[in-house]
N, CA, C and O atoms as CSV, one atom per row, in Angstrom:
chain,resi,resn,atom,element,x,y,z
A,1,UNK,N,N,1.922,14.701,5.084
A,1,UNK,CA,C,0.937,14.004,5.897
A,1,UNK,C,C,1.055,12.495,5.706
A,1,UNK,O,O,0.991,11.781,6.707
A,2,UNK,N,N,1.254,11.858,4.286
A,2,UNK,CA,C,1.339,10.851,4.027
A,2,UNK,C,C,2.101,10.095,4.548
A,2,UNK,O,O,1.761,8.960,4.881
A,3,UNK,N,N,3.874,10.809,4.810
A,3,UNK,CA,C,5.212,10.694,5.197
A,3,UNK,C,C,5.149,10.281,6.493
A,3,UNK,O,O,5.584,9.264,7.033
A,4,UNK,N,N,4.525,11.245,6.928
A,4,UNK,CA,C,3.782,11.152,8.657
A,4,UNK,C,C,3.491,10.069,9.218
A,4,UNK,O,O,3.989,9.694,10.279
A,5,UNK,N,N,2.516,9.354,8.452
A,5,UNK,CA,C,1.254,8.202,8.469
A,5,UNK,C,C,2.436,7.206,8.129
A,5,UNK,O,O,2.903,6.757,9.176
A,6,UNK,N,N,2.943,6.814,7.227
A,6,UNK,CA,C,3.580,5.452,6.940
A,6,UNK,C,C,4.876,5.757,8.151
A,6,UNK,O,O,4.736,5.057,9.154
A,7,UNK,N,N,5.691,6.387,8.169
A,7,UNK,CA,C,6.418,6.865,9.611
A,7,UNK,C,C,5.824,6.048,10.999
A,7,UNK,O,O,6.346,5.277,11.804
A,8,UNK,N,N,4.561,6.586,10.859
A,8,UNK,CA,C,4.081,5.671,12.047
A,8,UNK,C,C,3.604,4.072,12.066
A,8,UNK,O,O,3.494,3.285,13.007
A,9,UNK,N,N,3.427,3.957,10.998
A,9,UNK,CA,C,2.934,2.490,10.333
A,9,UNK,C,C,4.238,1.904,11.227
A,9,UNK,O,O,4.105,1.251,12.263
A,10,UNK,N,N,5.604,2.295,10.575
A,10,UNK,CA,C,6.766,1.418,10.430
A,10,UNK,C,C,6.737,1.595,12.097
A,10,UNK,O,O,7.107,0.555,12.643
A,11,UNK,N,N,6.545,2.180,12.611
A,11,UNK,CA,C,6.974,2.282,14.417
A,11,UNK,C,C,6.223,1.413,15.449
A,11,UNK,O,O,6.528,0.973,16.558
A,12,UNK,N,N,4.839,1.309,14.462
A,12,UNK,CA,C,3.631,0.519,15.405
A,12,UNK,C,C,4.408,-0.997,15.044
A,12,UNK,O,O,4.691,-1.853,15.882
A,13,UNK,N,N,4.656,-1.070,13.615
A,13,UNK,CA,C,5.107,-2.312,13.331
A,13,UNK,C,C,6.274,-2.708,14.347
A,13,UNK,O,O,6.249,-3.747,15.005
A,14,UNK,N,N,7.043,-2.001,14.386
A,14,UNK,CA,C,8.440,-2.783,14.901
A,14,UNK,C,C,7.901,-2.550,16.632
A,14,UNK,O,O,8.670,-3.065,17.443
A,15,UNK,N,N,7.013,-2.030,17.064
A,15,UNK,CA,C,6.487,-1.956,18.615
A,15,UNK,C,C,5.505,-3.105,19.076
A,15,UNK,O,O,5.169,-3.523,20.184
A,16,UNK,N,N,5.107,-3.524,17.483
A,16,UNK,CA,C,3.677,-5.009,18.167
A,16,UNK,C,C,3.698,-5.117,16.789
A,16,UNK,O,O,3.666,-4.171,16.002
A,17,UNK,N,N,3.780,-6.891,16.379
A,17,UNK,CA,C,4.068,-6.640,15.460
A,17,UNK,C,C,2.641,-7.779,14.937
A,17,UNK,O,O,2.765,-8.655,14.081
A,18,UNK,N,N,1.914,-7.607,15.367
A,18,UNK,CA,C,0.810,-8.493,15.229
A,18,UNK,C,C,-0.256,-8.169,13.785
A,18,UNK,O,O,-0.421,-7.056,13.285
A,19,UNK,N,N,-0.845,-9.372,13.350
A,19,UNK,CA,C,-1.363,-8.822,12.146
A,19,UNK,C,C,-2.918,-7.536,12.754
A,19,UNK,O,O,-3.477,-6.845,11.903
A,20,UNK,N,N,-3.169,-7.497,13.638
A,20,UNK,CA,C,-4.332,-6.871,14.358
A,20,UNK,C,C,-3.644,-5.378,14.465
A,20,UNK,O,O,-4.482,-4.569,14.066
A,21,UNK,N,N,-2.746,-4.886,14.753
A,21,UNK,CA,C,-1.485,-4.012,14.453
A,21,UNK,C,C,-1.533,-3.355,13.309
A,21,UNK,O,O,-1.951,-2.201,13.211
A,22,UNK,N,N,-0.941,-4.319,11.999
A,22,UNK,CA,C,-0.688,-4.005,10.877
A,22,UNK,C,C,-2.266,-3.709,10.353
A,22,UNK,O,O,-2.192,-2.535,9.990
A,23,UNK,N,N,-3.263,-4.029,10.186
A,23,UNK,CA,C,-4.218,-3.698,9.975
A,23,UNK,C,C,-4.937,-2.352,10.718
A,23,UNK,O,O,-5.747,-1.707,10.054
A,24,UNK,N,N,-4.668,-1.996,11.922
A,24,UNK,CA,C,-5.177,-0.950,12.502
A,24,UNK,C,C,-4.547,0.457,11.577
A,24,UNK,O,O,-5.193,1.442,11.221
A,25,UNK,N,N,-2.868,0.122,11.305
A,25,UNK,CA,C,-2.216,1.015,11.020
A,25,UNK,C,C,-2.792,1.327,9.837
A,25,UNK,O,O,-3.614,2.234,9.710
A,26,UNK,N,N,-2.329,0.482,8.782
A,26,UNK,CA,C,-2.894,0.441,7.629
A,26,UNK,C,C,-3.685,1.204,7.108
A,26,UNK,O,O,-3.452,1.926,6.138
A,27,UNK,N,N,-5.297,1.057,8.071
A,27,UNK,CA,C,-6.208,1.632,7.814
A,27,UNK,C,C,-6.765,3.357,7.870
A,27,UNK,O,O,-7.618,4.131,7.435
A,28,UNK,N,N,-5.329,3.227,8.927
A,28,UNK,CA,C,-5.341,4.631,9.328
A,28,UNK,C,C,-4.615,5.736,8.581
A,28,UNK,O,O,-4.832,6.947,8.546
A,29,UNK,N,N,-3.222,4.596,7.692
A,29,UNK,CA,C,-2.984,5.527,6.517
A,29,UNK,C,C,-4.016,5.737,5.556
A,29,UNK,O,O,-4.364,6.903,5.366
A,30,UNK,N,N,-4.700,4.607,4.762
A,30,UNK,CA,C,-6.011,4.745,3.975
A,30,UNK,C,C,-6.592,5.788,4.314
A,30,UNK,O,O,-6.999,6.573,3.457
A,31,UNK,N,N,-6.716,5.961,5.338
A,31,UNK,CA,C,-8.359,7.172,6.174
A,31,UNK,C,C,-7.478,8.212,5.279
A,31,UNK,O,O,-7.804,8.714,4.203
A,32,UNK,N,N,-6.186,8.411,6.068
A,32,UNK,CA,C,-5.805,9.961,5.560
A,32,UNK,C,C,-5.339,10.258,4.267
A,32,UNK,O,O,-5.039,11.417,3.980
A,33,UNK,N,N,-5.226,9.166,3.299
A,33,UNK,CA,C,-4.750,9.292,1.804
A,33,UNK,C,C,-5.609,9.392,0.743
A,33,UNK,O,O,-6.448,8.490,0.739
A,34,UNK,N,N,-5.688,10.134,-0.111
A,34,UNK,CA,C,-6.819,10.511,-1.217
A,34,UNK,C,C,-6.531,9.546,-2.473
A,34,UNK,O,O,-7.402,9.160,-3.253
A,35,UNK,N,N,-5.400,9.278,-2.527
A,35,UNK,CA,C,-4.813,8.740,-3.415
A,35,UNK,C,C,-4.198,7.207,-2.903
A,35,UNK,O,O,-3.546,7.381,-1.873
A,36,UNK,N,N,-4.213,6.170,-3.205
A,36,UNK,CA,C,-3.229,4.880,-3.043
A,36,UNK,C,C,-2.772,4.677,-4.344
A,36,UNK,O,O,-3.564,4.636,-5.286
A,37,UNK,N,N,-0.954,4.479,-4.554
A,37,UNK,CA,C,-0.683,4.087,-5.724
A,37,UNK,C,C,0.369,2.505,-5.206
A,37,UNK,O,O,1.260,2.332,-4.373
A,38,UNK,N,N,-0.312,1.629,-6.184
A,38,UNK,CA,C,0.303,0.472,-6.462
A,38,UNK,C,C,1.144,-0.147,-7.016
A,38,UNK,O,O,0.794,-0.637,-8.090
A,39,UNK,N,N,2.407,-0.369,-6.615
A,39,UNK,CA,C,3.761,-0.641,-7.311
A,39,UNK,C,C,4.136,-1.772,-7.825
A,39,UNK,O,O,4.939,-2.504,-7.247
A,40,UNK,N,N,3.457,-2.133,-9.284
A,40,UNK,CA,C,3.647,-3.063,-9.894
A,40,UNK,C,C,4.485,-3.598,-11.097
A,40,UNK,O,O,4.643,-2.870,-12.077
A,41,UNK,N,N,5.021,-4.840,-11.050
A,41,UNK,CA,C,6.028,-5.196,-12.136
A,41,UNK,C,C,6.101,-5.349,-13.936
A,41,UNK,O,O,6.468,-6.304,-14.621
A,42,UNK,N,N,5.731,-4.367,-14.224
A,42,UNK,CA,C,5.993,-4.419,-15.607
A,42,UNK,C,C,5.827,-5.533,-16.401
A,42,UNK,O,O,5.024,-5.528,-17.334
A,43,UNK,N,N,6.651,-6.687,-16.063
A,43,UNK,CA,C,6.623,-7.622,-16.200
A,43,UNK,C,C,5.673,-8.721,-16.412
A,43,UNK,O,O,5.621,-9.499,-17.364
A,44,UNK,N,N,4.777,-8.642,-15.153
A,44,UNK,CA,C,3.927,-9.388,-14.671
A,44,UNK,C,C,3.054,-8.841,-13.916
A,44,UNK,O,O,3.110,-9.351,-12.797
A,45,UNK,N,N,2.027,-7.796,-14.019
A,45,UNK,CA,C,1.554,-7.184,-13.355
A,45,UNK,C,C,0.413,-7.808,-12.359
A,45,UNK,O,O,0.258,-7.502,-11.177
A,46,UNK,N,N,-0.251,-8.636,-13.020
A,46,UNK,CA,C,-1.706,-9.182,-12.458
A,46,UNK,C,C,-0.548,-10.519,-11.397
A,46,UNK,O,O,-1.235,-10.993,-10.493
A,47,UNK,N,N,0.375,-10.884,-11.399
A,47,UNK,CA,C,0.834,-11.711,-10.011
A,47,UNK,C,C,1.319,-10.604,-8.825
A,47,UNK,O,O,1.350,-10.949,-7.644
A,48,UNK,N,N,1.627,-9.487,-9.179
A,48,UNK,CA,C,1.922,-8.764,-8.051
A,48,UNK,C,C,0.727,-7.546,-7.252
A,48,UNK,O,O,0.547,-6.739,-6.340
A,49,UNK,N,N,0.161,-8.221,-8.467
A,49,UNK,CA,C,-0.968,-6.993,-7.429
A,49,UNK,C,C,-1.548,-7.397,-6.513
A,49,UNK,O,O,-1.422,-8.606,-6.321
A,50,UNK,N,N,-2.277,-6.749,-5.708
A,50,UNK,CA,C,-2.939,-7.159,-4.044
A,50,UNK,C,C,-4.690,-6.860,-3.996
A,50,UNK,O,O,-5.140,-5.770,-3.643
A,51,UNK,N,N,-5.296,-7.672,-4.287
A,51,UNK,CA,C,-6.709,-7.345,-4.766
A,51,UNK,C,C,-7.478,-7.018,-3.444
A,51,UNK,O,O,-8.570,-6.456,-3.365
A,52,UNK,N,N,-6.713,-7.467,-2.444
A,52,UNK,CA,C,-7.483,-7.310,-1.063
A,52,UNK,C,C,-7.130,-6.052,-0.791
A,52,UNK,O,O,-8.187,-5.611,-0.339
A,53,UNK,N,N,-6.210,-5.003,-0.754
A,53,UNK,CA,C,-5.617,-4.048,-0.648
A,53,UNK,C,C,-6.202,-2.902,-1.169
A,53,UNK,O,O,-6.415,-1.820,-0.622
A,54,UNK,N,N,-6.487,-3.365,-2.552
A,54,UNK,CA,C,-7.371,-2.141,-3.259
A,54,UNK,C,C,-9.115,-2.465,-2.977
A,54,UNK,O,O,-9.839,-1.471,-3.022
A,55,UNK,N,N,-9.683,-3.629,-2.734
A,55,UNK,CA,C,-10.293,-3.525,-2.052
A,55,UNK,C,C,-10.981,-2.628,-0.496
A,55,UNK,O,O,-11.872,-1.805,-0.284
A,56,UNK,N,N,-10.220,-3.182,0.116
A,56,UNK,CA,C,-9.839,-2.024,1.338
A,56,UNK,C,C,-9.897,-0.589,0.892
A,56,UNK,O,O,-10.310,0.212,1.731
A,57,UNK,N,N,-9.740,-0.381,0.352
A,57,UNK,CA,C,-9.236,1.086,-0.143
A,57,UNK,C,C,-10.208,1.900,-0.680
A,57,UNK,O,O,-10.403,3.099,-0.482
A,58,UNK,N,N,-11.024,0.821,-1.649
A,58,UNK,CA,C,-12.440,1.154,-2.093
A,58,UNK,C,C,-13.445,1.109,-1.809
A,58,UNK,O,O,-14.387,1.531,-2.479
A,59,UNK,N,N,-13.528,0.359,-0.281
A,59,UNK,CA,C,-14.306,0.003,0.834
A,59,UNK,C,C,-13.866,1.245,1.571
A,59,UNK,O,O,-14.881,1.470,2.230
A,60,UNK,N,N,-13.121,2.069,1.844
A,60,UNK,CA,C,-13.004,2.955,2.986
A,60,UNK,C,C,-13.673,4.127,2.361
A,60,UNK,O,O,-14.505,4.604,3.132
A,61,UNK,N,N,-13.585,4.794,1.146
A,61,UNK,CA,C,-14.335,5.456,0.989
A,61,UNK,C,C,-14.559,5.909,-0.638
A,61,UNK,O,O,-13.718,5.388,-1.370
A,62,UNK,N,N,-15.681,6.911,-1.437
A,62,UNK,CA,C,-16.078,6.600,-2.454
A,62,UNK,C,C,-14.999,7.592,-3.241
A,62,UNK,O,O,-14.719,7.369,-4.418
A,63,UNK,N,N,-14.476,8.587,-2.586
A,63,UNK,CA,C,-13.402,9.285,-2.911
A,63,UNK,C,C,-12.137,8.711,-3.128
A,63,UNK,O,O,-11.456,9.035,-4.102
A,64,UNK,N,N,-11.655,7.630,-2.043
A,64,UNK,CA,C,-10.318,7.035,-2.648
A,64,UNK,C,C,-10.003,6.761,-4.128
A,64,UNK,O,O,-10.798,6.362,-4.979
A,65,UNK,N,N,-8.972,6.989,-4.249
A,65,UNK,CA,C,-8.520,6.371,-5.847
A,65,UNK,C,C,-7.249,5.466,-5.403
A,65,UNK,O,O,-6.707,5.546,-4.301
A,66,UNK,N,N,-6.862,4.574,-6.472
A,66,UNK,CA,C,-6.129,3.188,-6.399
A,66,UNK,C,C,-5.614,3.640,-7.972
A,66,UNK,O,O,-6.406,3.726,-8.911
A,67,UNK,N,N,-4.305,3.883,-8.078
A,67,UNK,CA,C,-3.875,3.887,-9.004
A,67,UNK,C,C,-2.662,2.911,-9.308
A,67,UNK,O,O,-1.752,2.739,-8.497
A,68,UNK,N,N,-2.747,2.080,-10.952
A,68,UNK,CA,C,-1.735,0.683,-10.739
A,68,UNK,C,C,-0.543,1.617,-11.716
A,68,UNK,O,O,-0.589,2.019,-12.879
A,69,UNK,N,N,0.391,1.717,-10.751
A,69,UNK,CA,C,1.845,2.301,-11.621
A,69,UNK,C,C,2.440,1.124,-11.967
A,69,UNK,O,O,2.645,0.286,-11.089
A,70,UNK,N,N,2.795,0.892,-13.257
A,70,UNK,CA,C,4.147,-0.151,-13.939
A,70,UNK,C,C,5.635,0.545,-13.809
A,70,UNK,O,O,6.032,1.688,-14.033
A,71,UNK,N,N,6.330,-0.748,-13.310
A,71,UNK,CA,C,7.422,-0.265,-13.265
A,71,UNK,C,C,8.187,-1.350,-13.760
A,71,UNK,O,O,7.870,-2.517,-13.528
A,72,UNK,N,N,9.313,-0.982,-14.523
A,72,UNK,CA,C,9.925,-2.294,-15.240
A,72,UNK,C,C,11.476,-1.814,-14.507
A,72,UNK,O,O,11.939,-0.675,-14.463
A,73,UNK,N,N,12.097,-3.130,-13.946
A,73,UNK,CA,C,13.437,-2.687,-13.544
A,73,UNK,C,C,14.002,-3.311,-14.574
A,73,UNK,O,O,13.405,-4.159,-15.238
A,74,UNK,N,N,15.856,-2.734,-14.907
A,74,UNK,CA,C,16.535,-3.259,-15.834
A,74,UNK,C,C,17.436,-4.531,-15.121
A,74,UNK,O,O,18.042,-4.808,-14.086
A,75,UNK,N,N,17.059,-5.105,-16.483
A,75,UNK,CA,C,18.131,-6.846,-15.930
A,75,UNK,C,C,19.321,-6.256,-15.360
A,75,UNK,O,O,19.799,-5.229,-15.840
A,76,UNK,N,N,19.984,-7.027,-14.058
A,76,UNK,CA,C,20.799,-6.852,-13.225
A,76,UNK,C,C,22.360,-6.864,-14.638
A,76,UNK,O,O,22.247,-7.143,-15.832
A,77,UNK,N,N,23.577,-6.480,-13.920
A,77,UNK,CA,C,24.701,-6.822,-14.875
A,77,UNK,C,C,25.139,-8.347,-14.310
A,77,UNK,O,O,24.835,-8.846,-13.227
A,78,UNK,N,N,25.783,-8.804,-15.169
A,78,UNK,CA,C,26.648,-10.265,-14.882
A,78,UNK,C,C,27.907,-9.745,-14.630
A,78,UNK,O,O,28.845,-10.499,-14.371
């Protein structure tokens, strides 16, 4: 279902690509997701996170959950 929903995100996007758009979509994945997880840098977590985002999220309803995953990538090779 989720697969579904961002599927269509990416189609509305590349069809109108307006921020009024991206927000309609958006919201419409939120509606149908129980779960939002947040893909953040290990590293530096509190510069990559999106406070408006999980906002949103916790504003749509009292059931959503916002979960912050760390992810650390390994230094590139030289």
């Amino acid at each position: 279902m989720i697969l579904e929903c961002v599927c269509e995100l990416i189609v509305a996007l590349s069809a109108d690509s307006s921020r009024r758009a991206f927000y309609k979509e958006f919201m419409k994945v939120v509606d149908a997701a129980d779960v939002v997880i947040e893909v953040l840098d290990a590293r530096d977590p509190l510069s990559c996170r999106c406070l408006d985002v999980e906002r949103l999220v916790r504003r749509s309803g009292a059931d959503k959950k916002v979960i912050l995953l760390l992810n650390k990538i390994g230094e590139p090779n030289s």
